[in-house]
N, C-alpha and C positions, 0 to 999 in steps of 0.2 A: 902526382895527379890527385890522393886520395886526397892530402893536406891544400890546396887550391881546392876542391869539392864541401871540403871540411870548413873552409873559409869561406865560401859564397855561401852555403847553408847558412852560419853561424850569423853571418852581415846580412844575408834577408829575415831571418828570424829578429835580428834586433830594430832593422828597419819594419818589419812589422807591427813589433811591440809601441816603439815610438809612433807610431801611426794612430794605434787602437789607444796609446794612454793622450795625445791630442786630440782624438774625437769626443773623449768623453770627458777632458777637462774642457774643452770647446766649447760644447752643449750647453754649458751654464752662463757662458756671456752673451747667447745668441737671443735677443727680444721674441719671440711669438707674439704676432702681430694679434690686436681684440678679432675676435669673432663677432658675425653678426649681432649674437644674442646679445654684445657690449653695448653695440650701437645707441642711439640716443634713441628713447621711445618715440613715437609720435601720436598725435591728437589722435582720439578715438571716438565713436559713436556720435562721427560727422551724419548731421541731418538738414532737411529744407523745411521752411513751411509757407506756403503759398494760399493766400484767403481766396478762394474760390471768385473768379471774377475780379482779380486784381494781378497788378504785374509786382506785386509786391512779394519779398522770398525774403526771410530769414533764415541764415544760417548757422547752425549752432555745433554745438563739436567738446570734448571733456579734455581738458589739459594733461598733457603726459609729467610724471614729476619730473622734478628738476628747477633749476634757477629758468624758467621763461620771459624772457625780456619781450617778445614781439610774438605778431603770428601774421606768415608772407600767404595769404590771398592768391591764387594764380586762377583767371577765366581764360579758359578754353588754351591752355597750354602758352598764351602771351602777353594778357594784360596783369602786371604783379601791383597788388593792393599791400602795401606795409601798414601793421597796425603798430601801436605802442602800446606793452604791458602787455601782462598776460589775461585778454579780451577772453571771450567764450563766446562769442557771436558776432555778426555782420549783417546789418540790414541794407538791403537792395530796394531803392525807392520804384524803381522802373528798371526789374529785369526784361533782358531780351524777349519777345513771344515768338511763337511759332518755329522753332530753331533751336534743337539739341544746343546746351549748354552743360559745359564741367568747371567746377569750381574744385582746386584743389587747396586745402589749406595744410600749411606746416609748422611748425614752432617753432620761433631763433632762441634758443639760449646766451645766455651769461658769457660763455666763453667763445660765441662767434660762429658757433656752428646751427647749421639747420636743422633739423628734423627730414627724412622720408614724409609723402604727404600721406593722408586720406582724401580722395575725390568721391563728389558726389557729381549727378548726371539727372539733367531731368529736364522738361521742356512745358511753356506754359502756351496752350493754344489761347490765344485772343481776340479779339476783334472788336476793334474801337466804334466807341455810342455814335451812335448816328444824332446829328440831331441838334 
C-alpha cells in the first residue's frame, strides 16, 4: 500500500511539474491582442461655422497622424460623404434649418482601416426672405 501511495504522489507531482513548465513556455507564443491606447487616432478639434443668416456650415477638424487616404462624413448617423485625401474641411452650401443635425467625421487610412469619429451637433434656426 505504502509503495502504490508512494507512486501516485511521485506521478501527480511530475504531472504537475509538466503542467507549470507548459504554462510558462506557453505564455511566450500566445499574441496579446493591441489595447485601445494602439488603436488608430482619430480627427480632433472637430468644429462648424455658420455666417449668421445663412444656411451655410463649414466643417473643420486636425488630422490624426498617420498614412490618411480619406475622411468618411456621416450626417445624422445615415447619409456617408466620402472625401479623397487627407481634406481638413467640408463646406455645406445649404445645411438643414430648424432641426438638430450630427455630423460625424473619421479618417480612412492607408491600410483600409477607419478611424473612431469626432461629431459635432448643432442646429441653424431660419427662415426664408420673403419677398
Amino acid at each position: 500500500m505504502k509503495t502504490n501511495i508512494k507512486h501516485f504522489i511521485s506521478r501527480s507531482l511530475l504531472c504537475c511539474n509538466i503542467v507549470a513548465a507548459l504554462a510558462l513556455t506557453a505564455c511566450s507564443d500566445v499574441e496579446i491582442p493591441a489595447s485601445a491606447s494602439d488603436a488608430k487616432a482619430t480627427v480632433t478639434a472637430l468644429s462648424y461655422d455658420n455666417p449668421q443668416g445663412t444656411r451655410q456650415v463649414t466643417l473643420s477638424w486636425t488630422l490624426p497622424a498617420g498614412d490618411v487616404t480619406g475622411i468618411q462624413i456621416i450626417k445624422d448617423d445615415a447619409d456617408v460623404i466620402e472625401l479623397e485625401g487627407p481634406q481638413t474641411s467640408y463646406f455645406i452650401k445649404k445645411a438643414p434649418t430648424n432641426v438638430d443635425v450630427t455630423y460625424t467625421v473619421k479618417a480612412r487610412f492607408a491600410d483600409g482601416t477607419v478611424s473612431k469619429g469626432q461629431t459635432v451637433r448643432f442646429y441653424i434656426a431660419y427662415e426664408a426672405q420673403k419677398g
